[in-house]
C-alpha positions as CSV (number, residue, x, y, z in Angstrom):
1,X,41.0,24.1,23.1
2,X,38.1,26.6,23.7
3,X,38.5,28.1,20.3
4,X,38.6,24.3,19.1
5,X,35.2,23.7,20.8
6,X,33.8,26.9,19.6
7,X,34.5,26.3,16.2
8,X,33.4,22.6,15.8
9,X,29.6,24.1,17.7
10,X,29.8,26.6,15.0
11,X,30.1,24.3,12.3
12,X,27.1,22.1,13.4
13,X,24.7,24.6,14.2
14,X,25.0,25.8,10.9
15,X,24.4,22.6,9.7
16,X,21.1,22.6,8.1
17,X,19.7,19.7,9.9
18,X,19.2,21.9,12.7
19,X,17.2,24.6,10.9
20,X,14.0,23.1,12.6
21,X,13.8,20.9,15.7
22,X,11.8,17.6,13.5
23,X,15.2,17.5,11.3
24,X,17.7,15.9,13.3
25,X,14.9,13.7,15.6
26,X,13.2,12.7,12.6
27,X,16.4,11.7,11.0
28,X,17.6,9.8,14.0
29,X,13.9,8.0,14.4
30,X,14.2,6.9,10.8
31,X,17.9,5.4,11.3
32,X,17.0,4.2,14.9
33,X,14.0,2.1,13.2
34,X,16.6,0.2,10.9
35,X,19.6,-0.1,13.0
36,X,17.6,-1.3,16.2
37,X,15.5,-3.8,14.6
38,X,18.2,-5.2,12.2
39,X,20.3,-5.5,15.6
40,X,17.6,-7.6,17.2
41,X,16.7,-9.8,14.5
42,X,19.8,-11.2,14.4
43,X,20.3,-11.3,17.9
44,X,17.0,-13.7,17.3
45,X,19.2,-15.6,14.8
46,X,21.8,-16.4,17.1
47,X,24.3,-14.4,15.1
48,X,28.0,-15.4,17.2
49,X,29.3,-11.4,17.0
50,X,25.8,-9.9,18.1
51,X,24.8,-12.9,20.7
52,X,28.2,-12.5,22.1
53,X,27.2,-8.7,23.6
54,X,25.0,-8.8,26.5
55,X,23.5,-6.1,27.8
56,X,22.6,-4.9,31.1
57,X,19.1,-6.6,32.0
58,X,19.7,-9.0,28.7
59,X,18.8,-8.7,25.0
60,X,15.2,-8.6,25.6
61,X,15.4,-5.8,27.7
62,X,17.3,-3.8,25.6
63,X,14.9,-4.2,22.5
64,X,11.8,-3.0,24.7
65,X,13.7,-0.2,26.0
66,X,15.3,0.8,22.7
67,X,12.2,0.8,20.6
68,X,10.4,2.5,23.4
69,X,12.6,5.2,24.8
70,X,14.9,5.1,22.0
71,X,13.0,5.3,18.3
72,X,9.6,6.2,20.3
73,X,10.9,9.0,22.4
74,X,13.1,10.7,19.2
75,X,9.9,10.7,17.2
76,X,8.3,12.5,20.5
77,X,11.1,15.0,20.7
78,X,10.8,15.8,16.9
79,X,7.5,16.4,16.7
80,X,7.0,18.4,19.9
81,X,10.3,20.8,19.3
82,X,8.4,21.7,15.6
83,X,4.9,21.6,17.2
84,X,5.2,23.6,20.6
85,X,6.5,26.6,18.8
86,X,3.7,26.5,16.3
87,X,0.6,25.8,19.0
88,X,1.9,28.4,21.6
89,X,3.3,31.1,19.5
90,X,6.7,31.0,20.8
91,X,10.3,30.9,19.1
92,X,11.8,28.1,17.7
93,X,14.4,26.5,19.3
94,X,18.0,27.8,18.5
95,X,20.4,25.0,16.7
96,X,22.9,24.8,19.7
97,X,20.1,23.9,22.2
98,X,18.8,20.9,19.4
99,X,22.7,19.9,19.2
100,X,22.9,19.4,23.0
101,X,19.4,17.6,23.1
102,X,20.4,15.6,19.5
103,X,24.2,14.7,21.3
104,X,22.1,13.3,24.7
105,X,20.0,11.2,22.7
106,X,22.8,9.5,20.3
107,X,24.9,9.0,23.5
108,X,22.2,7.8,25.2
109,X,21.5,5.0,22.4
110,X,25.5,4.2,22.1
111,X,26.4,3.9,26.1
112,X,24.3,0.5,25.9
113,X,27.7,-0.7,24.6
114,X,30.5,0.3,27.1
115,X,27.4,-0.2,29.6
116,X,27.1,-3.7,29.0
117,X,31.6,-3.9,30.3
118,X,31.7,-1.3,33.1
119,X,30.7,-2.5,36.8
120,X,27.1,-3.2,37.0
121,X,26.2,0.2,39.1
122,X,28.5,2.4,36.8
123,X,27.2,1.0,33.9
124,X,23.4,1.8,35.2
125,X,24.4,5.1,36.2
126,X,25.8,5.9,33.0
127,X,22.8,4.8,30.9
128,X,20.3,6.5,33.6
129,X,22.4,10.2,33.4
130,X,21.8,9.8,29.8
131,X,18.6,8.9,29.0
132,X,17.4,10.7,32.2
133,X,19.5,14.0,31.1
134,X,17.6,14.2,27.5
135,X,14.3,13.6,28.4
136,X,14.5,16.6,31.1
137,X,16.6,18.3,28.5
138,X,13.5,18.0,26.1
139,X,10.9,18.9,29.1
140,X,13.2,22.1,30.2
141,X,13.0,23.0,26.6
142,X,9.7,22.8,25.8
143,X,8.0,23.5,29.4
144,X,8.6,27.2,29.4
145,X,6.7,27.7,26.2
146,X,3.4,25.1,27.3
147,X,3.4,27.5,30.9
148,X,3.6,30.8,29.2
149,X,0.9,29.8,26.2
150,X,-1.8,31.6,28.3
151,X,-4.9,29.1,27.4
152,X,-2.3,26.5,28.5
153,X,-4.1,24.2,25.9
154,X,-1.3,21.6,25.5
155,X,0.6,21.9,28.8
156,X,-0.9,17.8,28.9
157,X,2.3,17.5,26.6
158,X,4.4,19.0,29.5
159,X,2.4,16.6,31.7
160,X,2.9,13.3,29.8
161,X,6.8,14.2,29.3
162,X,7.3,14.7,33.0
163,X,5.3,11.3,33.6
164,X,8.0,9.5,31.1
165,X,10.8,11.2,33.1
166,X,9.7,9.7,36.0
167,X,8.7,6.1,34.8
168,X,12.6,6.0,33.1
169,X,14.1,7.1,36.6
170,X,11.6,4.2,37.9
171,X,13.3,2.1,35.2
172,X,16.9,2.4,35.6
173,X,16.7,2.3,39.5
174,X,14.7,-1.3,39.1
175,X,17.4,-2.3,36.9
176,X,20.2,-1.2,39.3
177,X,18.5,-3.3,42.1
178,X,17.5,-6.3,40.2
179,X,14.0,-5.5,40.6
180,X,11.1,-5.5,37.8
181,X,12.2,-3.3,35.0
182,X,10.1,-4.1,32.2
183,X,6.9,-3.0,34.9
184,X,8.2,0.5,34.2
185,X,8.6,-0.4,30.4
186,X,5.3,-1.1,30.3
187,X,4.4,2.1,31.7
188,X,6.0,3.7,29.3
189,X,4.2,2.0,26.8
190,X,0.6,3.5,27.5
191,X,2.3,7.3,28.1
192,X,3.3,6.7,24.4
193,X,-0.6,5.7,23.4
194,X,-1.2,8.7,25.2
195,X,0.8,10.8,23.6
196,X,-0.5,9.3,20.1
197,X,-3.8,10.2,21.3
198,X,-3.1,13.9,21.9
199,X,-1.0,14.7,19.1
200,X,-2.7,12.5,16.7
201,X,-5.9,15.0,17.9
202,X,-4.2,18.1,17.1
203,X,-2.9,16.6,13.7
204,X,-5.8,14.9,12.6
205,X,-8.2,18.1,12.8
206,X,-6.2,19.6,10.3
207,X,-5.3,16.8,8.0
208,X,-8.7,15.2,7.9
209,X,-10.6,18.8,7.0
210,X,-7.7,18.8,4.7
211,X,-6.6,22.2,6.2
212,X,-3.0,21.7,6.3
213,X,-3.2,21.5,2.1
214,X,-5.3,24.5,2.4
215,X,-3.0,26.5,-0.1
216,X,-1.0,23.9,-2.0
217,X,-0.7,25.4,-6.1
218,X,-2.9,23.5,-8.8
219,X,-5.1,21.9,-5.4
220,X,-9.1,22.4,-5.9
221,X,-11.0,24.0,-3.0
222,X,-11.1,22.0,-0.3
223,X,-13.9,21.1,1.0
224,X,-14.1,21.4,5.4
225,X,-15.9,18.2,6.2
226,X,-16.0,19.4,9.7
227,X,-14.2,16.8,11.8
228,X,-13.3,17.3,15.5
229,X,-11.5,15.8,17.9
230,X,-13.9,16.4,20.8
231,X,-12.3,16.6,24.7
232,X,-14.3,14.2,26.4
233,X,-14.3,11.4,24.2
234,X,-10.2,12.0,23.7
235,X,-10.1,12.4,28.0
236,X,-12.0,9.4,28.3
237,X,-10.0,7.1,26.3
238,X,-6.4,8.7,28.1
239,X,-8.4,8.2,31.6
240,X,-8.7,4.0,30.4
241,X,-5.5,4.1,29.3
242,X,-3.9,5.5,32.6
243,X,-6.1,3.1,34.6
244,X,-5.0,0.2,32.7
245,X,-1.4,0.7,32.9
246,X,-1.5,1.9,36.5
247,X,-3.6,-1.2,37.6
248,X,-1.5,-3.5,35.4
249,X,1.9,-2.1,37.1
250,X,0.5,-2.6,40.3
251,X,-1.4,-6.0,39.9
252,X,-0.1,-8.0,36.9
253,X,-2.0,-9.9,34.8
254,X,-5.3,-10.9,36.4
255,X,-9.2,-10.9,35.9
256,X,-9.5,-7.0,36.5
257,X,-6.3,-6.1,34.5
258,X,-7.7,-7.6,31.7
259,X,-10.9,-6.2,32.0
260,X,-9.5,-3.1,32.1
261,X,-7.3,-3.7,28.9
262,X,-10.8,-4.1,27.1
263,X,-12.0,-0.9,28.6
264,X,-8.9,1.0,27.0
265,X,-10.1,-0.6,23.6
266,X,-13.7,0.3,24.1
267,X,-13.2,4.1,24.9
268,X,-10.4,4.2,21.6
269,X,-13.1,2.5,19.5
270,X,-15.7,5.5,21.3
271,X,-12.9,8.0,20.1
272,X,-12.9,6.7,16.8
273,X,-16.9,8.0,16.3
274,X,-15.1,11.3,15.7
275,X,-13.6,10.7,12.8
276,X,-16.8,9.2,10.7
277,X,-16.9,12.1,8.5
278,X,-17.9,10.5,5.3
279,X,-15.7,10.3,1.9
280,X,-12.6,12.3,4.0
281,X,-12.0,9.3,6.0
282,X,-10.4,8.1,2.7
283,X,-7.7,10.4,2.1
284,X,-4.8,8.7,1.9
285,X,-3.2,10.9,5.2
286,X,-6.3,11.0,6.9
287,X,-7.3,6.5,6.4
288,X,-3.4,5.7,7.8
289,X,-3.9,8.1,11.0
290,X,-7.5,6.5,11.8
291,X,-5.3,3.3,11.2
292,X,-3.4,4.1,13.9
293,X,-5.9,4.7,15.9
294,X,-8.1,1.3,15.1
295,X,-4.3,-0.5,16.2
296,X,-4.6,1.0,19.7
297,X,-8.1,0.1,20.0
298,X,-7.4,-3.8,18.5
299,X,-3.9,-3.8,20.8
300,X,-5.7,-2.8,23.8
301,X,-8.2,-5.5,23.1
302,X,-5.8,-8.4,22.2
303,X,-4.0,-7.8,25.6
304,X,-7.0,-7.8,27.7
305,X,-8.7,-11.1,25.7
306,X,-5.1,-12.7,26.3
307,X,-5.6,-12.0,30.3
308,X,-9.0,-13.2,30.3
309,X,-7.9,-16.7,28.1
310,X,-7.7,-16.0,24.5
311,X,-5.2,-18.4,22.9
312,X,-2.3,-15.7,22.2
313,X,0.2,-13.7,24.5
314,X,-0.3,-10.5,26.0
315,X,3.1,-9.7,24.7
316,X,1.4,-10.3,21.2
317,X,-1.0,-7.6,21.8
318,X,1.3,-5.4,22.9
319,X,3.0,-5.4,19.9
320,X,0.0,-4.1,17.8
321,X,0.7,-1.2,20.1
322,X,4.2,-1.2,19.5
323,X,5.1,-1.9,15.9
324,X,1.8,-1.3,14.2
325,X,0.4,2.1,16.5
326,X,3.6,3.6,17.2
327,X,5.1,2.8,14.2
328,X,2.4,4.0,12.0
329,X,2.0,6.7,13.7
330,X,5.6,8.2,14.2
331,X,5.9,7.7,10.2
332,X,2.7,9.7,9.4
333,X,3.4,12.3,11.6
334,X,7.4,12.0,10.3
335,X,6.0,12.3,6.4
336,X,3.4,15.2,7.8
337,X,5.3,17.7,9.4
338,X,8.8,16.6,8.3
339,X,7.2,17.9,4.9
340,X,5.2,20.6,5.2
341,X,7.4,22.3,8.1
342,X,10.0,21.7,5.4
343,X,8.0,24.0,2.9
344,X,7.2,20.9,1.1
345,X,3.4,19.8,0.2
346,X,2.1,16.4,1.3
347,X,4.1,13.4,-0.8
348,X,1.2,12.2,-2.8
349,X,3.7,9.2,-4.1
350,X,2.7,5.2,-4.2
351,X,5.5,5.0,-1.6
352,X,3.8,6.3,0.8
353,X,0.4,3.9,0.9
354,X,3.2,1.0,0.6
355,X,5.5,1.7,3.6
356,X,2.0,2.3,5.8
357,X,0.8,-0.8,4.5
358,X,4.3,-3.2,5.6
359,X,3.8,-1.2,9.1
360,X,0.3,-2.8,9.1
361,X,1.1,-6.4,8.0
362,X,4.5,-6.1,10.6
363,X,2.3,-5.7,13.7
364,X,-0.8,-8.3,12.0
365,X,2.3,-10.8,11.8
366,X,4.0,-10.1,15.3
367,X,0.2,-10.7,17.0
368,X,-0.1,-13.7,14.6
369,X,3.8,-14.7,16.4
370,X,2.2,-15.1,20.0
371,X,-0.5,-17.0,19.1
372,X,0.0,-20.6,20.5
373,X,-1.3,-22.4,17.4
374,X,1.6,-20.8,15.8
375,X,4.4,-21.6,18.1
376,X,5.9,-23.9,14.6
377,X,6.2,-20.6,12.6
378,X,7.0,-18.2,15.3
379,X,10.0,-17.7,14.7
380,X,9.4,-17.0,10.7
381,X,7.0,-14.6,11.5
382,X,9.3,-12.6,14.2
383,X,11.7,-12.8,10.9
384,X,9.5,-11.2,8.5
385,X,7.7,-8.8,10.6
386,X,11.1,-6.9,11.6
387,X,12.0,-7.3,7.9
388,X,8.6,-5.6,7.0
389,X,9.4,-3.0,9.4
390,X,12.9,-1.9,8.5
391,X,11.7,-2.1,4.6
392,X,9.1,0.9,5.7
393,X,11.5,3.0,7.5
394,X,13.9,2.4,4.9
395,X,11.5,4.0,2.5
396,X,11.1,6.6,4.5
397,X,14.5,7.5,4.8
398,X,15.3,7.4,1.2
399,X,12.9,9.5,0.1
400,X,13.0,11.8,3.2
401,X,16.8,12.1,4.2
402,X,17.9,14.8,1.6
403,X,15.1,16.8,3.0
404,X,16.0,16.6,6.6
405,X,20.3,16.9,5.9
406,X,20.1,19.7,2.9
407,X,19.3,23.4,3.1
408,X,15.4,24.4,1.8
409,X,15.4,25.6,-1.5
410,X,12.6,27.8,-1.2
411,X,14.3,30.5,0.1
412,X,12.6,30.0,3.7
413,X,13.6,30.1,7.0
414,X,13.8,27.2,10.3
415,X,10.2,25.6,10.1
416,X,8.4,28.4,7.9
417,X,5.4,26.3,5.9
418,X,5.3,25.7,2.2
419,X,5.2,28.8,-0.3
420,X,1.4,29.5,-1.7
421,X,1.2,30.1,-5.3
422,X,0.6,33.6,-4.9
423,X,3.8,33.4,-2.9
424,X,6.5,32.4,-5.0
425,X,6.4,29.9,-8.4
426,X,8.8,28.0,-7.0
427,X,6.3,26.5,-4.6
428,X,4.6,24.1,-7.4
429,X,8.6,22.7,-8.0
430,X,8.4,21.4,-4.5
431,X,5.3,19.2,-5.3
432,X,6.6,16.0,-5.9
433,X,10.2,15.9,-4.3
């Protein structure tokens, strides 16, 4: 049996989807996106076979959890097992530790099923040991490395991860007692702005001076426009963000919540001062991360005008969080460094501008679905905006999966970066795959 076992780890750390801690997460993000919203849409439809499964807390519960903890926190794990390594100067991962962290997660995702069957407290404890066990599996992995890294620059990484550990346990123990579960959802929910706000600081730096392109064959000199993300406009817009969701956890929706709500979306709007840098704002890379950004700002605001009267759901402000923020930002970062940490350039395809676009018009659609005035077409535009959203991820992985499943053919290593020209010919090949 232990030879068995031995064996079959042998044969999947090989595999080269764990030459580099983005493949696997990426991957799963990408099929996560599809499967989960498919799932939901027709749960929406009233589908017999998929209405027929119930799971614990109910469908609705599931969907928030799933997209949040489940596509949102694979894209997290991804980018910050490719990332950490890179900003702290540390070693890479090894493939048997990203198998146990990839298995956690997949479980994780599947026990909703035998969950929804077993007694209600073994069924919770299931779903809490797994979701609980990868997300401190991820922190234990990637903690070491922020504490050693002696400017501890990014140890707000370590911070934010052990904040989501401790909203989930939150989570599953309000589920257990029949409490308030989607409070600690909603929690969740601003530590994943957050974390869009510090990543999307230490990527944007690089992709709007056009840095990360810096040696990519037949490219012209770039030109640094000199864009940085400066600390106390990006501190001052996580500080609104943490008051709002604590306030909102604690109160509800009232006067001051919603007041706060428009405070987040005044100090993302401050942040987005930064990035007026002139004609760079319209690379194509650069345009869909300020996107992102401009989506927190205009979710931020839609809750806190829904709290104070506007004619339109929180929940439908919320989603410009969820499926345009989130979304367009875990498939920018996914395209970024699932490329160039790959030892592929920047995919400078029409696919790309298309698939950011359907996020877009997903999460305009889903904030047009709460407004009141709309309750007639709801339903259509729930339909089409999940639709929308798949169709982008779906892109994604059909132009991305070989990358993240098949060996690099540049004769590189794990996460290495993309060949120069003076480095190899075989470099200008990777161009446009």
């Amino acid at each position: 049996m232990k030879r068995w076992t031995r064996g079959l780890m042998k044969r999947w750390t090989t595999h080269p989807v764990f030459l580099c801690g983005f493949r696997p997460f990426f991957f799963f993000s990408g099929i996560a996106a599809c499967a989960l919203m498919g799932w939901w849409l027709l749960s929406l439809s009233g589908v017999p076979a998929v209405a027929a499964w119930q799971p614990s807390g109910g469908p609705m519960l599931w969907h928030a959890c799933e997209l949040i903890l489940g596509f949102g926190m694979a894209a997290v794990a991804g980018f910050l097992l490719t990332a950490v390594p890179e900003f702290t100067g540390s070693e890479p991962q090894p493939a048997s530790r990203l198998l146990c962290v990839a298995v956690l997660w997949l479980l994780a995702r599947l026990a909703w099923l035998p969950a929804a069957w077993l007694p209600w407290g073994v069924g919770i404890g299931l779903l809490a040991t797994l979701n609980l066990g990868f997300t401190a599996g991820l922190l234990a992995l990637l903690l070491p490395a922020l504490w050693r890294d002696r400017t501890r620059r990014h140890l707000s990484f370590g911070w934010a991860l052990l904040a989501m550990l401790a909203v989930e346990a939150g989570f599953f123990l309000a589920l257990y007692r029949h409490g308030d579960p989607m409070a600690w959802l909603l929690l969740a929910i601003g530590l994943m702005m957050v974390l869009i706000v510090i990543a999307g600081s230490r990527i944007s730096m690089n992709v709007v001076n056009r840095l990360v392109e810096a040696g990519r064959p037949g490219l012209a000199d770039h030109e640094t426009v000199g864009y940085l993300a400066r600390p106390p406009r990006r501190n001052f817009a996580v500080f609104c963000i943490c008051l709002f969701s604590g306030v909102e956890f604690l109160k509800g929706h009232d006067l001051v919540t919603g007041w706060l709500a428009l405070a987040a979306a005044a100090a993302m709007f401050n942040l987005l001062n930064d990035w007026h840098v002139g004609r760079a704002l319209l690379y194509r890379w650069a345009l869909i991360l300020y996107a992102g950004y401009w989506l927190v700002a205009l979710g931020y605001a839609g809750i806190g005008l829904a709290m104070l009267g506007a004619p339109w759901t929180p929940s439908s402000g919320r989603h410009l969080l969820l499926v345009g923020a989130m979304g367009l930002s875990i498939f920018t970062v996914m395209n970024i460094a699932g490329r160039i940490h790959a030892g592929l350039w920047l995919d400078d395809r029409r696919w790309v501008p298309l698939a950011a676009a359907m996020l877009v018009l997903a999460a305009l659609l889903r904030w047009l679905a709460g407004w009141f005035a709309m309750a007639q077409w709801s339903a259509m535009l729930l339909l089409v905006a999940g639709l929308l959203w798949m169709a982008a991820f779906a892109l994604y992985l059909c132009f991305s999966a070989a990358i993240l499943l098949q060996p690099r053919t540049d004769g590189q290593q794990g996460c290495a970066e993309p060949l120069t020209d003076a480095q190899g010919p075989q470099a200008i090949a990777h161009r446009h795959r």
